[in-house]
mmCIF file as Biopython writes it, N, C-alpha, C and O atoms, coordinates in Angstrom:
data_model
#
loop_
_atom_site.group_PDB
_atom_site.id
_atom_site.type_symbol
_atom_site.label_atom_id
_atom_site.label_alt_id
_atom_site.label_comp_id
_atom_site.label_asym_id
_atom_site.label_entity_id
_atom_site.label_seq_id
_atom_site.pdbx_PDB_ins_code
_atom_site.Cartn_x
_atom_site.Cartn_y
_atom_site.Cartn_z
_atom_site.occupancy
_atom_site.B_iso_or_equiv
_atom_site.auth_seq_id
_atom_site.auth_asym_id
_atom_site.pdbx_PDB_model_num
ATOM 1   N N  . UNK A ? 1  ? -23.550 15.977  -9.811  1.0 0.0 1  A 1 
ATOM 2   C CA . UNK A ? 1  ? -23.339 14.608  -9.412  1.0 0.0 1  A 1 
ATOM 3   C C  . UNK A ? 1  ? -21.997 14.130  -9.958  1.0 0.0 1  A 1 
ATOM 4   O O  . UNK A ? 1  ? -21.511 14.225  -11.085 1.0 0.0 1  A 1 
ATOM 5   N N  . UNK A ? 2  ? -21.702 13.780  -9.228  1.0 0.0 2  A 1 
ATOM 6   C CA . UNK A ? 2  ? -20.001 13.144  -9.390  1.0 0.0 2  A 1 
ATOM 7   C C  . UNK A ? 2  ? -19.733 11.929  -10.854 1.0 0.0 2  A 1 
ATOM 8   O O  . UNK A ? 2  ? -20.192 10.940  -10.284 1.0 0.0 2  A 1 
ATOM 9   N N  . UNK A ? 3  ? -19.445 11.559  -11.837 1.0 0.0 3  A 1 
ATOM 10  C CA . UNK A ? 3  ? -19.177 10.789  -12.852 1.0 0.0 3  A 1 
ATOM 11  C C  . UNK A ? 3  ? -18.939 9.238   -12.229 1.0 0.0 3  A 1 
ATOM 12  O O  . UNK A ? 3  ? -18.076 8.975   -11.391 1.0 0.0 3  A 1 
ATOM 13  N N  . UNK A ? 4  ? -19.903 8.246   -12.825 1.0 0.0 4  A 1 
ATOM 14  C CA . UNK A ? 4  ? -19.764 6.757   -12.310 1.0 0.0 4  A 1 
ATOM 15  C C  . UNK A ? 4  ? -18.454 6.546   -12.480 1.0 0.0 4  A 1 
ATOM 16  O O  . UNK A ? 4  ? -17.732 7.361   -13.054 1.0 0.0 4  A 1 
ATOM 17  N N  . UNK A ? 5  ? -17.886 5.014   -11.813 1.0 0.0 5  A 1 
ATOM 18  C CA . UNK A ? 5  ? -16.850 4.730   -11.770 1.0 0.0 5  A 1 
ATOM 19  C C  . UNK A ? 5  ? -16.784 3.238   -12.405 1.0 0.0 5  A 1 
ATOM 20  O O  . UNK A ? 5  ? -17.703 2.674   -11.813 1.0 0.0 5  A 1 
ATOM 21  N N  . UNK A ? 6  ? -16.206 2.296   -13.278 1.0 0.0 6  A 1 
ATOM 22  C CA . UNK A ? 6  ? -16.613 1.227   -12.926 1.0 0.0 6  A 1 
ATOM 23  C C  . UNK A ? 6  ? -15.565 0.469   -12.303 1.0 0.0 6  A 1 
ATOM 24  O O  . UNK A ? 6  ? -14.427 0.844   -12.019 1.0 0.0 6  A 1 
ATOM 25  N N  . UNK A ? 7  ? -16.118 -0.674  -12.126 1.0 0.0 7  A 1 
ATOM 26  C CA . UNK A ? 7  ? -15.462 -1.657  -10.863 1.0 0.0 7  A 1 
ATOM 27  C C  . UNK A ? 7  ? -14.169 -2.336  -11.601 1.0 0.0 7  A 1 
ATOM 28  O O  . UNK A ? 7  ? -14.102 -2.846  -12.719 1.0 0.0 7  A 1 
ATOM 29  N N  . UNK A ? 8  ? -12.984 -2.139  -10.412 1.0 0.0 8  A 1 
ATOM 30  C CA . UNK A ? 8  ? -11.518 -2.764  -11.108 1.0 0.0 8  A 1 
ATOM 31  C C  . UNK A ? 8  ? -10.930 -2.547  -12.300 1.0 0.0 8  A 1 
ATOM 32  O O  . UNK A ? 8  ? -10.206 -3.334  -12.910 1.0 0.0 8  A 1 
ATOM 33  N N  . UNK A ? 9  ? -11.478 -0.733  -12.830 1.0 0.0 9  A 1 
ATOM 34  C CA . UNK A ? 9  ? -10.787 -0.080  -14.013 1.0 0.0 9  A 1 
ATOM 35  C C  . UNK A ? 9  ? -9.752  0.421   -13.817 1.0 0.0 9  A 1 
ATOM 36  O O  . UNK A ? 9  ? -9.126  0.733   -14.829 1.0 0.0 9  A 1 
ATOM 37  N N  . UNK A ? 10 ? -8.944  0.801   -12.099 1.0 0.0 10 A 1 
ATOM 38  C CA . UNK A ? 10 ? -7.682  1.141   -12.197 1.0 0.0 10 A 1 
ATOM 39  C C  . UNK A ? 10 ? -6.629  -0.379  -11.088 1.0 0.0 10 A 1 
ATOM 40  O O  . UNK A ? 10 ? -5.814  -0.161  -10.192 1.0 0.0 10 A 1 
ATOM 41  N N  . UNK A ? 11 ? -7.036  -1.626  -11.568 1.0 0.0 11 A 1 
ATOM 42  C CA . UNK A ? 11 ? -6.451  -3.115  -11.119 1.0 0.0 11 A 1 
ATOM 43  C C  . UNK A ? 11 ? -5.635  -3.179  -11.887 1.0 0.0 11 A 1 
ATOM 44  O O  . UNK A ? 11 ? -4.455  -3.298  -11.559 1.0 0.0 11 A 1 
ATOM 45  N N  . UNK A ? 12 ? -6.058  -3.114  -13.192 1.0 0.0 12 A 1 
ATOM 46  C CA . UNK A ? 12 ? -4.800  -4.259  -14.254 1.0 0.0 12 A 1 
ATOM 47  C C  . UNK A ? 12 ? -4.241  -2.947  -14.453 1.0 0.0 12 A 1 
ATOM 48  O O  . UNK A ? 12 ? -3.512  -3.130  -15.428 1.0 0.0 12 A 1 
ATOM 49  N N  . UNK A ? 13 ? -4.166  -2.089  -14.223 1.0 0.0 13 A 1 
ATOM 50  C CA . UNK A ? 13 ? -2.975  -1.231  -14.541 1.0 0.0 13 A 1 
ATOM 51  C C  . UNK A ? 13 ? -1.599  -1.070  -13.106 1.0 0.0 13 A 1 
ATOM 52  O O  . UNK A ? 13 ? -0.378  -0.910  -13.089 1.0 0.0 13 A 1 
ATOM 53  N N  . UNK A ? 14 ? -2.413  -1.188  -12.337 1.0 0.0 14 A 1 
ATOM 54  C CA . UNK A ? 14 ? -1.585  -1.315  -10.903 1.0 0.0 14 A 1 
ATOM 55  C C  . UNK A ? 14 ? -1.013  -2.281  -10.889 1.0 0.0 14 A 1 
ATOM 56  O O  . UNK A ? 14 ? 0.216   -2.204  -10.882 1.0 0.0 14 A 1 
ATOM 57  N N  . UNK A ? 15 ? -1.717  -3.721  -10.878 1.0 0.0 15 A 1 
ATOM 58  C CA . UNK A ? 15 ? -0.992  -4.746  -10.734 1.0 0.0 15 A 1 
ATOM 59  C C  . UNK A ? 15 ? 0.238   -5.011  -12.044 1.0 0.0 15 A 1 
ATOM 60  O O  . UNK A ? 15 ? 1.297   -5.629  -11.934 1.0 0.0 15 A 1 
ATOM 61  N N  . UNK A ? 16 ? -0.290  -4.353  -13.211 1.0 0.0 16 A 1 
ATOM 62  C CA . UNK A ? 16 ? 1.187   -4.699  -13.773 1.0 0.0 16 A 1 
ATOM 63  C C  . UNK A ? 16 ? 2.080   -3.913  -13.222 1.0 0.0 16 A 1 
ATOM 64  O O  . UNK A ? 16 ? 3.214   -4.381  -13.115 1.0 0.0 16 A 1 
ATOM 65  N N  . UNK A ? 17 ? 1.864   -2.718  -12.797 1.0 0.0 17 A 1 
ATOM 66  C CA . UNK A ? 17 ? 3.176   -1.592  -12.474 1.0 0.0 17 A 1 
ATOM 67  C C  . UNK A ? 17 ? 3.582   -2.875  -11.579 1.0 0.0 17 A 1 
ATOM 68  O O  . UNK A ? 17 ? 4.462   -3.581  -12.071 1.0 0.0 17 A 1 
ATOM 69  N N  . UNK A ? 18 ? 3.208   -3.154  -10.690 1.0 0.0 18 A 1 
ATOM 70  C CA . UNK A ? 18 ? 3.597   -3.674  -9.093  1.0 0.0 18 A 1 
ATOM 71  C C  . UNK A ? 18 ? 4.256   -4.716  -9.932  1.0 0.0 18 A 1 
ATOM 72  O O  . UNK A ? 18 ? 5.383   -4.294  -10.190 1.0 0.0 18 A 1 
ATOM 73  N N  . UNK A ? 19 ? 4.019   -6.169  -10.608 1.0 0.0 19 A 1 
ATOM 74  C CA . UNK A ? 19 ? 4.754   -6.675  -11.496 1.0 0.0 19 A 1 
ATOM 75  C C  . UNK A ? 19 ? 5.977   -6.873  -12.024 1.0 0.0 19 A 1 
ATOM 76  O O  . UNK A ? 19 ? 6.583   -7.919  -12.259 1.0 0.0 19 A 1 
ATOM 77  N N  . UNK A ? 20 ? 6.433   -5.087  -12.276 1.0 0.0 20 A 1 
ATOM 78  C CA . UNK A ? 20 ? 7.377   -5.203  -13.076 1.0 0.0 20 A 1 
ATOM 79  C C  . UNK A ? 20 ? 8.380   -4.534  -11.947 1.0 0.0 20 A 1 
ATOM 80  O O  . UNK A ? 20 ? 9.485   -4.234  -12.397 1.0 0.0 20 A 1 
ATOM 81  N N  . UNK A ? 21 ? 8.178   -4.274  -10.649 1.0 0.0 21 A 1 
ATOM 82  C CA . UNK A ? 21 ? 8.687   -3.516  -9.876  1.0 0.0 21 A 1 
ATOM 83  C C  . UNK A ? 21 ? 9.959   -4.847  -9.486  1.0 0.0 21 A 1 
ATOM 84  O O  . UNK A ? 21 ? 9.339   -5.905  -9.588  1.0 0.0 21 A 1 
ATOM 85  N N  . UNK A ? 22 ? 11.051  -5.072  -9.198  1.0 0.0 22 A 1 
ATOM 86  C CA . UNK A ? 22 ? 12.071  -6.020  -8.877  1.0 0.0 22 A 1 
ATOM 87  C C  . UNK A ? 22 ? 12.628  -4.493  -7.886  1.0 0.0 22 A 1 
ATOM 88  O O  . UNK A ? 22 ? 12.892  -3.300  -8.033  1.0 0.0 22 A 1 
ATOM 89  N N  . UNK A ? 23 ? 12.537  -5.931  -6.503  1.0 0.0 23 A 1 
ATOM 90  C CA . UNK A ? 23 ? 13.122  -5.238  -5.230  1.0 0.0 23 A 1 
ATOM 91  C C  . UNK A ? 23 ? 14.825  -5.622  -5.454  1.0 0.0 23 A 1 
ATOM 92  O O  . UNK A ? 23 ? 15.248  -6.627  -6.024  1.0 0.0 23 A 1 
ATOM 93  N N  . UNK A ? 24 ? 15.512  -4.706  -4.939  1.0 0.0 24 A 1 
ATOM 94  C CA . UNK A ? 24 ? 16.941  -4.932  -4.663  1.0 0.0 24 A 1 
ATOM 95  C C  . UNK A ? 24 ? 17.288  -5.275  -3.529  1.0 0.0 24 A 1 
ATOM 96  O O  . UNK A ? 24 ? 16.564  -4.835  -2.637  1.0 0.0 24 A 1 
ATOM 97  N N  . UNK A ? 25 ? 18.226  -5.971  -3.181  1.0 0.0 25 A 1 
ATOM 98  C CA . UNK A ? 25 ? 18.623  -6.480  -1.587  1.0 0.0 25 A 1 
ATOM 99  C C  . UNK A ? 25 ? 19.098  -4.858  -1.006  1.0 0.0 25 A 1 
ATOM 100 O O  . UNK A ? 25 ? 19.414  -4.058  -1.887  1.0 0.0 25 A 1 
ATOM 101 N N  . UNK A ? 26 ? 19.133  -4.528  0.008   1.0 0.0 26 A 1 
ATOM 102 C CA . UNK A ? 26 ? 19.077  -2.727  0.367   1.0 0.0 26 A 1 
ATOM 103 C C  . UNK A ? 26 ? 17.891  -2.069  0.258   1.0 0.0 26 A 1 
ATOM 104 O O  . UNK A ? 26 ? 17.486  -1.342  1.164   1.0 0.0 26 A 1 
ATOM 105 N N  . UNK A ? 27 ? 17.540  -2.172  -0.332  1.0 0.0 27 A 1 
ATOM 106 C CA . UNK A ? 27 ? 16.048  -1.001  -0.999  1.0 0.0 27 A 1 
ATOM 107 C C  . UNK A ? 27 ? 15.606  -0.700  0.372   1.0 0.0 27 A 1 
ATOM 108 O O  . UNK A ? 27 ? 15.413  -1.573  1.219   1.0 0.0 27 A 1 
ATOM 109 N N  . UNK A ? 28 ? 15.436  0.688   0.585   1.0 0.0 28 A 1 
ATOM 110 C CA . UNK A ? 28 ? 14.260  1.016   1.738   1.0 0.0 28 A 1 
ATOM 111 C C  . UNK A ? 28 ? 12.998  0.476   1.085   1.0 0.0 28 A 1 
ATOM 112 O O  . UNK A ? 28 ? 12.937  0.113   -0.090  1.0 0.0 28 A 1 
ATOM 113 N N  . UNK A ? 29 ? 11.962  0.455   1.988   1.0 0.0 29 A 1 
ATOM 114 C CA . UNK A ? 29 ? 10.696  0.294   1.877   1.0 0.0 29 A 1 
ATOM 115 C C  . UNK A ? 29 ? 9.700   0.758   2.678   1.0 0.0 29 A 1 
ATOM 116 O O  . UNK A ? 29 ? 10.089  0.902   3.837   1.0 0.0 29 A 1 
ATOM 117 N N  . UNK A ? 30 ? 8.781   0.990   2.531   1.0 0.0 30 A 1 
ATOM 118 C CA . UNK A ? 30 ? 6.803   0.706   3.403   1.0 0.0 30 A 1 
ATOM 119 C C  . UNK A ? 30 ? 6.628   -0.242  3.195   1.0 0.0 30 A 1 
ATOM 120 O O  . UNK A ? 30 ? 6.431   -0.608  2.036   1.0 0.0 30 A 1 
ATOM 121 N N  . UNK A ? 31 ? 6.619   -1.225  4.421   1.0 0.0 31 A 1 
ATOM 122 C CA . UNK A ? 31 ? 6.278   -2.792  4.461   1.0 0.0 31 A 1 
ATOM 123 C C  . UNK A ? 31 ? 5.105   -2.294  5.319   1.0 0.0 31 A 1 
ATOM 124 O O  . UNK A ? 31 ? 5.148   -1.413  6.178   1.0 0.0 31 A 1 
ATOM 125 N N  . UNK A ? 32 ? 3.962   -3.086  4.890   1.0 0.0 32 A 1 
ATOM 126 C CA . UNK A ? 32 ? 2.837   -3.048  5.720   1.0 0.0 32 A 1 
ATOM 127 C C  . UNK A ? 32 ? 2.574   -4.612  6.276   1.0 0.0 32 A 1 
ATOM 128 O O  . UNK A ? 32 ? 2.867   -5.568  5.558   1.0 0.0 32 A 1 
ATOM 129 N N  . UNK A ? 33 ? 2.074   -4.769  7.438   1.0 0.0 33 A 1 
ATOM 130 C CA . UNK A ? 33 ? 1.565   -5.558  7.680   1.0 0.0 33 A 1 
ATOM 131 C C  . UNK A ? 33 ? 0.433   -5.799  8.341   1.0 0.0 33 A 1 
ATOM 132 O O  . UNK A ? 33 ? 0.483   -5.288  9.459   1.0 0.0 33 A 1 
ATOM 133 N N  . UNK A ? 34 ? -1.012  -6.608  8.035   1.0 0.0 34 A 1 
ATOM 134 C CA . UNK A ? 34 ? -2.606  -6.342  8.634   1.0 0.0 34 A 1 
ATOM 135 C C  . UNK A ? 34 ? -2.312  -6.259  10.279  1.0 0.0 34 A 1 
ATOM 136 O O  . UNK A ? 34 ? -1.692  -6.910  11.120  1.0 0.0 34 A 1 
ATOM 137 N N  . UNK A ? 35 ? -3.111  -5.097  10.216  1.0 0.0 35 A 1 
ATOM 138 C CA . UNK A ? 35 ? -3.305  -4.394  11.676  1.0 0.0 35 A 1 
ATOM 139 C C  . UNK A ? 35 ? -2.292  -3.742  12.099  1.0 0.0 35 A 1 
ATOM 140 O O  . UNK A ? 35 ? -2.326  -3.471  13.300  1.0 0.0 35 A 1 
ATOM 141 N N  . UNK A ? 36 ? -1.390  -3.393  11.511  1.0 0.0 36 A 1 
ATOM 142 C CA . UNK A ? 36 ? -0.618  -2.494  11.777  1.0 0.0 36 A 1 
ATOM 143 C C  . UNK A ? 36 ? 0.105   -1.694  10.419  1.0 0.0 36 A 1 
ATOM 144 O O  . UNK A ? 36 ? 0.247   -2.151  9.285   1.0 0.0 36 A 1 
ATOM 145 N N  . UNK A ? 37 ? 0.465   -0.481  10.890  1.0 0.0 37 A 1 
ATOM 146 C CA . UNK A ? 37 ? 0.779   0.893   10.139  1.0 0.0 37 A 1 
ATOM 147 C C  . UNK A ? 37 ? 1.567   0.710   9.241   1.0 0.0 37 A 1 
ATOM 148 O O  . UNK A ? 37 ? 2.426   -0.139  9.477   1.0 0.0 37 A 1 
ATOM 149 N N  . UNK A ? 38 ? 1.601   1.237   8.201   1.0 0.0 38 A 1 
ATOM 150 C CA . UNK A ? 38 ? 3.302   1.155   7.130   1.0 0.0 38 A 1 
ATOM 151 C C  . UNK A ? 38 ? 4.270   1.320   7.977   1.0 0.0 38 A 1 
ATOM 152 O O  . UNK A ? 38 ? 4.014   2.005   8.967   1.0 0.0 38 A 1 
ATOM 153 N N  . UNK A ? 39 ? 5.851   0.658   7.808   1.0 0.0 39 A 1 
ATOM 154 C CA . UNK A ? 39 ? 6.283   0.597   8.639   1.0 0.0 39 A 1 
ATOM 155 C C  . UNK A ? 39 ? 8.000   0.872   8.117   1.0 0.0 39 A 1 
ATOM 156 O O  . UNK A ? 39 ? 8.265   0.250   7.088   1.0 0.0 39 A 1 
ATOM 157 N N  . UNK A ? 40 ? 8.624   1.320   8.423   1.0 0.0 40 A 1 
ATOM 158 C CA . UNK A ? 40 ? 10.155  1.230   7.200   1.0 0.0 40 A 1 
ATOM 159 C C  . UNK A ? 40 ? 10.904  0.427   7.548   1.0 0.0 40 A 1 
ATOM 160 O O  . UNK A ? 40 ? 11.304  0.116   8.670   1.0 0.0 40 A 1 
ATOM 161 N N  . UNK A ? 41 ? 11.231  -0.129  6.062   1.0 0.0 41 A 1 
ATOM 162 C CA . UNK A ? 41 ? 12.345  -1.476  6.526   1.0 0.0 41 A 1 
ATOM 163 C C  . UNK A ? 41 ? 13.296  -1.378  5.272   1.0 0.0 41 A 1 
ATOM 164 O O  . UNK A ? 41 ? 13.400  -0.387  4.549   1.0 0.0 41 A 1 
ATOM 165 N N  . UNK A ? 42 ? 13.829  -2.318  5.165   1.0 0.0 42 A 1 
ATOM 166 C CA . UNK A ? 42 ? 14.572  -2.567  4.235   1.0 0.0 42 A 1 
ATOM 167 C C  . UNK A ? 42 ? 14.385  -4.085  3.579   1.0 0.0 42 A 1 
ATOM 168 O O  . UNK A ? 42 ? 13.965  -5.074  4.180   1.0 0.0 42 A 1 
ATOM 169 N N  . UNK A ? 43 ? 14.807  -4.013  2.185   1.0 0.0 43 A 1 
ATOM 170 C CA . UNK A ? 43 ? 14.440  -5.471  1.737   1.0 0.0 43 A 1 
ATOM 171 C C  . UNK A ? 43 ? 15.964  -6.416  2.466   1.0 0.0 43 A 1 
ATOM 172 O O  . UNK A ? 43 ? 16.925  -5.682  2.698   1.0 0.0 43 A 1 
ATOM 173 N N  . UNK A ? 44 ? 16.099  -7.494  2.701   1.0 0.0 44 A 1 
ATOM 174 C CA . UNK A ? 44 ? 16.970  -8.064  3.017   1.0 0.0 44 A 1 
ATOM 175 C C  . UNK A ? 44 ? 16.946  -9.559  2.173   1.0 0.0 44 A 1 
ATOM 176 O O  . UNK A ? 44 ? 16.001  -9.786  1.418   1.0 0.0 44 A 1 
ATOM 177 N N  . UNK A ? 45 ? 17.946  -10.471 2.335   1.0 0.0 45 A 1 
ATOM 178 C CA . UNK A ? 45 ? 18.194  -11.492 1.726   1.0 0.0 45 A 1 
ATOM 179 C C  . UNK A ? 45 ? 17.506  -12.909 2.483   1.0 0.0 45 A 1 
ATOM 180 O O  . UNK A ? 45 ? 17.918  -13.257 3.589   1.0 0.0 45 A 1 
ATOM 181 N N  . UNK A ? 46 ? 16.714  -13.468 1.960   1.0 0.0 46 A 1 
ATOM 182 C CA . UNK A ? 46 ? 16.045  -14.733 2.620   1.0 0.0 46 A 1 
ATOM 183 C C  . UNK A ? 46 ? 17.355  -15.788 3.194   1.0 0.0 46 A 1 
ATOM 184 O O  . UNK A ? 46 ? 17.394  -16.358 4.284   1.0 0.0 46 A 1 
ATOM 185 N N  . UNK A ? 47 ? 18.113  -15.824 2.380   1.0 0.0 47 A 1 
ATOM 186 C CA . UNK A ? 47 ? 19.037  -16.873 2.614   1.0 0.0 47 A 1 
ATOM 187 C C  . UNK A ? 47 ? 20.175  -16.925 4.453   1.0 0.0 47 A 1 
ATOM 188 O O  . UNK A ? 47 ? 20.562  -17.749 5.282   1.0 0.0 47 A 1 
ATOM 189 N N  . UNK A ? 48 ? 20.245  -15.213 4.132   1.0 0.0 48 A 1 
ATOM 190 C CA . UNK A ? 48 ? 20.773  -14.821 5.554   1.0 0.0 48 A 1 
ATOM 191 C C  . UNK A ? 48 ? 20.079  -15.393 6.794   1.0 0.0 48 A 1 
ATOM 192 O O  . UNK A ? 48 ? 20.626  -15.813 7.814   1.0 0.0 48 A 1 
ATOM 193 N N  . UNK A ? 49 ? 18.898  -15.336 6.540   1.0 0.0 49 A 1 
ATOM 194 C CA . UNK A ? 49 ? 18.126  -15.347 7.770   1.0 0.0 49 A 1 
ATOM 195 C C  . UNK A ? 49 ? 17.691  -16.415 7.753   1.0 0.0 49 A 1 
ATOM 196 O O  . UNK A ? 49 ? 16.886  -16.612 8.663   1.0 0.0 49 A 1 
ATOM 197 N N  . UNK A ? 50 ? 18.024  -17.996 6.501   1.0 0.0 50 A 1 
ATOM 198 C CA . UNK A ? 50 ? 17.941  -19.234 7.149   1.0 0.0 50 A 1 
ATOM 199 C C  . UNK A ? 50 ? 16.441  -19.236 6.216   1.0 0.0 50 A 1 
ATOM 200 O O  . UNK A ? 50 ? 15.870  -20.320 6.342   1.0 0.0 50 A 1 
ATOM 201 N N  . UNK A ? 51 ? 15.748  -18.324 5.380   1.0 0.0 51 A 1 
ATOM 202 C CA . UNK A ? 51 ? 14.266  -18.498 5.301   1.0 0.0 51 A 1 
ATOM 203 C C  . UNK A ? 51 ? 14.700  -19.297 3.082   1.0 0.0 51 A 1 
ATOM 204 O O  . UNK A ? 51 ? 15.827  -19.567 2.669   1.0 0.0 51 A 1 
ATOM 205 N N  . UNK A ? 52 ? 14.093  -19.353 2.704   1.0 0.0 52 A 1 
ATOM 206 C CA . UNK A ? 52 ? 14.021  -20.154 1.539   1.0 0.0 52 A 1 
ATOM 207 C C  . UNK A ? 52 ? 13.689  -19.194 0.182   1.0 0.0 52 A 1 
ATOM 208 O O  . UNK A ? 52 ? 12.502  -18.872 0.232   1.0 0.0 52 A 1 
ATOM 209 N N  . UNK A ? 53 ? 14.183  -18.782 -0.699  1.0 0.0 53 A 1 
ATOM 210 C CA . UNK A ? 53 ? 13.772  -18.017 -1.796  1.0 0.0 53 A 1 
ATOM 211 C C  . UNK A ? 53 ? 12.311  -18.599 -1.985  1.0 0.0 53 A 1 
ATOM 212 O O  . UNK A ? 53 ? 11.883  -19.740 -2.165  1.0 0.0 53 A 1 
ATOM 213 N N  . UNK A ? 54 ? 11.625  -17.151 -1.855  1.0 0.0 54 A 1 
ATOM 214 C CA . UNK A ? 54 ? 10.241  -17.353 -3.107  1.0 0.0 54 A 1 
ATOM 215 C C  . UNK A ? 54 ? 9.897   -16.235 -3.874  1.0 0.0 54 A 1 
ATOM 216 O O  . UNK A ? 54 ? 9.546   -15.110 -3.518  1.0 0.0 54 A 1 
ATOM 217 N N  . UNK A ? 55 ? 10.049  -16.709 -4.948  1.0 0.0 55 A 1 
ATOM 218 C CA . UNK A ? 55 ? 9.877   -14.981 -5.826  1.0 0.0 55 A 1 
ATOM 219 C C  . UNK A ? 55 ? 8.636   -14.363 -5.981  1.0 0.0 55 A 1 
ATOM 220 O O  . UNK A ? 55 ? 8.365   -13.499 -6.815  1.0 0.0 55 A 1 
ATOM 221 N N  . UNK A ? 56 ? 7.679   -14.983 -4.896  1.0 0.0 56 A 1 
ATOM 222 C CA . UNK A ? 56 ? 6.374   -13.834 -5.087  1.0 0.0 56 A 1 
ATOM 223 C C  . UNK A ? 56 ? 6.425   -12.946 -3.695  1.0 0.0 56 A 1 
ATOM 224 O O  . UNK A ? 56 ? 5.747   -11.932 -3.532  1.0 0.0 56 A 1 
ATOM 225 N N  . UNK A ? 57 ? 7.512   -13.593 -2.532  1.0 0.0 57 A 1 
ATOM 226 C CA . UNK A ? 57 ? 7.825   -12.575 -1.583  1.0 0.0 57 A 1 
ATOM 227 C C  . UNK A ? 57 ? 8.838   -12.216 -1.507  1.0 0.0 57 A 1 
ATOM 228 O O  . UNK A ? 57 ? 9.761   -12.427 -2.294  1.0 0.0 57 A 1 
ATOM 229 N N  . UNK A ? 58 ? 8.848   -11.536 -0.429  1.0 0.0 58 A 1 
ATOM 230 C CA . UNK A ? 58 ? 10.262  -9.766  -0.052  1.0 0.0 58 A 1 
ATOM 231 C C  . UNK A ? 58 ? 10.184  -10.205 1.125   1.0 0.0 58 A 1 
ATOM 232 O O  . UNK A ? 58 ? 9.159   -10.553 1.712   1.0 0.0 58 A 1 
ATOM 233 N N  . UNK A ? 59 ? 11.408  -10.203 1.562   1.0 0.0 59 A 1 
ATOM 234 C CA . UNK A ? 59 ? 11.630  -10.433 3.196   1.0 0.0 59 A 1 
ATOM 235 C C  . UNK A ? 59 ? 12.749  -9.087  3.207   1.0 0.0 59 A 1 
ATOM 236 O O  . UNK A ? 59 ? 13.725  -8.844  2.498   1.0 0.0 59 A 1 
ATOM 237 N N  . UNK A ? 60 ? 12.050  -8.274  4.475   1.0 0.0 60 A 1 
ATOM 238 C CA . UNK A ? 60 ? 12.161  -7.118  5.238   1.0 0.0 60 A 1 
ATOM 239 C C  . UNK A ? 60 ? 12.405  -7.337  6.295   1.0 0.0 60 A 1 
ATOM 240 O O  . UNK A ? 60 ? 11.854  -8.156  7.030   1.0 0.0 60 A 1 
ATOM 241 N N  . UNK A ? 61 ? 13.592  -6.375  6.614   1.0 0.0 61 A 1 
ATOM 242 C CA . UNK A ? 61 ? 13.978  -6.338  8.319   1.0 0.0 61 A 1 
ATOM 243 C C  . UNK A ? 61 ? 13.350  -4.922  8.818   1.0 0.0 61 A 1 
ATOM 244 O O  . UNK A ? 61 ? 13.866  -3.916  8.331   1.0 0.0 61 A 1 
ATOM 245 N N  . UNK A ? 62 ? 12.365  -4.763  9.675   1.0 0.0 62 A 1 
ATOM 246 C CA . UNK A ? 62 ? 12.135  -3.509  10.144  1.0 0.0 62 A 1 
ATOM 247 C C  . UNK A ? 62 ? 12.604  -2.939  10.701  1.0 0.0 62 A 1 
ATOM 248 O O  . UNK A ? 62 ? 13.039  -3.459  11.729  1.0 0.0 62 A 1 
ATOM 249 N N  . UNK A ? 63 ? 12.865  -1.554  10.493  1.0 0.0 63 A 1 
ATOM 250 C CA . UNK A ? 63 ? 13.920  -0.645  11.392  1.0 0.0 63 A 1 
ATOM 251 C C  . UNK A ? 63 ? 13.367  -0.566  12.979  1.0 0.0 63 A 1 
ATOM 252 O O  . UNK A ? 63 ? 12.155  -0.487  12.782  1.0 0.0 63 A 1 
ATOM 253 N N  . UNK A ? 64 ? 13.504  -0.548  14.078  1.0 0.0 64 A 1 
ATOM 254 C CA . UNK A ? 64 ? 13.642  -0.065  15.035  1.0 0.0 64 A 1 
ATOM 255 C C  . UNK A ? 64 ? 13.053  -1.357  15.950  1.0 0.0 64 A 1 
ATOM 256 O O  . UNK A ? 64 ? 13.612  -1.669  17.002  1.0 0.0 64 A 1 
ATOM 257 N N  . UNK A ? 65 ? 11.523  -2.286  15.294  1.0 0.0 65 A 1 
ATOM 258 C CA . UNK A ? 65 ? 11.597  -3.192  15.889  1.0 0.0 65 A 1 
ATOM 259 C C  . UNK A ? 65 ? 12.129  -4.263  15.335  1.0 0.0 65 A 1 
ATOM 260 O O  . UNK A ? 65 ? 11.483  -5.311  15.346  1.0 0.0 65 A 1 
ATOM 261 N N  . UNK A ? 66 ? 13.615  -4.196  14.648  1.0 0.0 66 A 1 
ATOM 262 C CA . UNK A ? 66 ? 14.392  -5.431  14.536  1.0 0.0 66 A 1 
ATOM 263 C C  . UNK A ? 66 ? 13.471  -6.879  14.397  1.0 0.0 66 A 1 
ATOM 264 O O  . UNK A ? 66 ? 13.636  -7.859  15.124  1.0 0.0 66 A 1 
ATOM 265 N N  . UNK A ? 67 ? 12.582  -6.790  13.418  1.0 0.0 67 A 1 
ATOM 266 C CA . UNK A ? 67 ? 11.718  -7.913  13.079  1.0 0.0 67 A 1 
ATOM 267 C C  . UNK A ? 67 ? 12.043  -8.365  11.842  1.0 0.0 67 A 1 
ATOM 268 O O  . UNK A ? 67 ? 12.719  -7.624  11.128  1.0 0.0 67 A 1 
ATOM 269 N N  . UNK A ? 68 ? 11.623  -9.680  11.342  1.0 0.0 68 A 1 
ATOM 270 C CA . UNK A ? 68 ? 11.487  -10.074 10.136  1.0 0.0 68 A 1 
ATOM 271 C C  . UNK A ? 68 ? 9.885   -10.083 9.248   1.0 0.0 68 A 1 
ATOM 272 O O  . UNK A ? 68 ? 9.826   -10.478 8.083   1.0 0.0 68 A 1 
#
């Protein structure tokens, strides 16, 4: 029989990695978005595109369908 697991013992270790992660303007990425696939983009600059700094999001331009 396989060893119990308990619930949200590998969270607070993820969420700090993710935390301490600071995107660079350039950075490739896997931007996901619900209902659809990881997708590659790049991080881009909010200000370019007219949208407003918020430092709990990343604004991505996706490669091929030229989205925000």
């Amino acid at each position: 029989m396989a060893p119990s697991r308990r619930r949200g013992g590998g969270k607070a270790s993820s969420t700090a990695a993710a935390a301490k992660k600071q995107w660079k303007i350039g950075d490739l990425v896997l931007a996901k978005v619900k209902g659809f696939p990881a997708w590659p983009a790049t991080v881009s600059e909010p200000e370019k595109w007219g949208y407003s700094t918020d430092w709990k999001k990343v604004l991505v331009y996706f490669f091929g369908t030229k989205q925000m």
